[in-house]
C-alpha positions as CSV (number, residue, x, y, z in Angstrom):
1,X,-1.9,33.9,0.1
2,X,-2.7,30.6,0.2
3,X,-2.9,28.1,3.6
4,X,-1.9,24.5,4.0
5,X,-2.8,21.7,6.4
6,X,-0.7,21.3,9.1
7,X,0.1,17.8,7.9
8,X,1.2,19.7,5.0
9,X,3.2,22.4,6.2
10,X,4.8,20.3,8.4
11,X,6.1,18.2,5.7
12,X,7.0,21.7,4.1
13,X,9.7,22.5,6.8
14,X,10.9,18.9,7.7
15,X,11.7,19.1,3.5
16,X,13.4,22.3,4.1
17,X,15.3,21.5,7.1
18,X,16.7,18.6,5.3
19,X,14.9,16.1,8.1
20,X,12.3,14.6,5.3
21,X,13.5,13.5,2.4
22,X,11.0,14.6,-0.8
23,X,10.0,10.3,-1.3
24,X,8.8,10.6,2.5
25,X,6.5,13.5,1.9
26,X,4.0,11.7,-0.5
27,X,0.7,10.9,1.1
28,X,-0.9,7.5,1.5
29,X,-3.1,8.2,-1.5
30,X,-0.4,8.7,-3.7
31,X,2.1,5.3,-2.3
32,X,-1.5,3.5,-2.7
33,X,-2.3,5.1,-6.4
34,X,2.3,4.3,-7.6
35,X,1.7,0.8,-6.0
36,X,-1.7,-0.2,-7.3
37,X,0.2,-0.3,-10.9
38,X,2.7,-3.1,-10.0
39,X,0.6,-5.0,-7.7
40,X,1.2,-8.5,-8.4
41,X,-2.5,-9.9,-7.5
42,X,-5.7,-9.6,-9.6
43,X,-7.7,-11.4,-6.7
44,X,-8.4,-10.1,-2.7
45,X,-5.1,-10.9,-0.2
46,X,-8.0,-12.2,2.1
47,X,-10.8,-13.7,0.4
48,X,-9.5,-14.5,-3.2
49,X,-12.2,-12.4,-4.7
50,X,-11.4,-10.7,-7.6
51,X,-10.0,-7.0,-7.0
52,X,-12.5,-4.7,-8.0
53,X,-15.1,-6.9,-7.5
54,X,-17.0,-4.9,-5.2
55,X,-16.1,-1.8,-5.8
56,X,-12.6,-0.1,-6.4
57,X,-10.3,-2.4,-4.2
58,X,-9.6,-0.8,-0.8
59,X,-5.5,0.2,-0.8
60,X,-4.0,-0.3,2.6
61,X,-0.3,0.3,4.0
62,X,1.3,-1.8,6.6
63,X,3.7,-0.3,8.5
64,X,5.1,-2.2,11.1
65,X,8.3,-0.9,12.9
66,X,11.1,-2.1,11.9
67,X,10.7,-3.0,8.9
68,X,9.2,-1.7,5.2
69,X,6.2,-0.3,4.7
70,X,4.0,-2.8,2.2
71,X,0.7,-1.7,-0.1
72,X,-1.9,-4.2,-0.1
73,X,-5.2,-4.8,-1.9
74,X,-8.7,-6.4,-0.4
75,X,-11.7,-6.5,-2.1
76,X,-13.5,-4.5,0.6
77,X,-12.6,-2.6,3.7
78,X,-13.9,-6.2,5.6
79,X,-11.0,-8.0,4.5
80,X,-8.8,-5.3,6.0
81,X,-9.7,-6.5,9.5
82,X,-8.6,-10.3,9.0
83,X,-5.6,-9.0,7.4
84,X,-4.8,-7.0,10.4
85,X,-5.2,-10.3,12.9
86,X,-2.7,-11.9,10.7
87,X,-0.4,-9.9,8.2
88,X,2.8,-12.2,8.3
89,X,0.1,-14.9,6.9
90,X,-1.0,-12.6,3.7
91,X,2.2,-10.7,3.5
92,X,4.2,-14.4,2.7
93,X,0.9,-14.4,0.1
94,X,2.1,-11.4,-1.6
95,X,6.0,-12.2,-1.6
96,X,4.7,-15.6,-3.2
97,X,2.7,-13.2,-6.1
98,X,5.7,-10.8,-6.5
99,X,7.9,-13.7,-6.7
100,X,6.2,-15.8,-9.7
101,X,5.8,-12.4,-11.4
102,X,8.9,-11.7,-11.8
103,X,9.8,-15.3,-12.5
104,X,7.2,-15.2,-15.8
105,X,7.4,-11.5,-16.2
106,X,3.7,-11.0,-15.6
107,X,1.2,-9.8,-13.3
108,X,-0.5,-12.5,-11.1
């Protein structure tokens, strides 16, 4: 027999009970891990560093209620803080980036 989290079977019965759709069950590590690939920065939403520059860039999601969640990348878990006093700010940053992407079909 094997045990799960209580995050986990939680999830489990909210899925069965038709409450939780299968999207809503993923965990933060895997939204981070599906939106690292379409990202549309190579440098840090707060300092402009390059991602990666200091390590693996730190994945965070914004939820705000209300509204969307949003993935977004810093070059450290530092950054994460003056994104936090601000997000409209860097948020508009990454609209901008996901915007011009798609314009030139690249990534920014």
């Amino acid at each position: 027999m094997t045990t799960k989290s209580i995050p986990a079977l939680l999830a489990s019965l909210l899925l069965s009970a038709g409450v939780l759709s299968a999207a809503a069950a993923k965990t933060d590590a895997e939204i981070i891990a599906a939106a690292r690939k379409a990202y549309p920065l190579k440098t840090c939403l707060v300092s402009n560093e390059p991602l990666g520059s200091m390590g693996e860039a730190a994945g965070h999601i914004h939820r705000a209620p209300g509204q969307p969640d949003r993935v977004v990348f810093f070059c450290c878990e530092g950054c994460g803080e003056d994104f936090k006093a601000s997000p409209a700010k860097f948020l508009a940053k990454v609209d901008a980036a996901a915007a011009q992407a798609a314009k030139s079909g690249k990534k920014g």
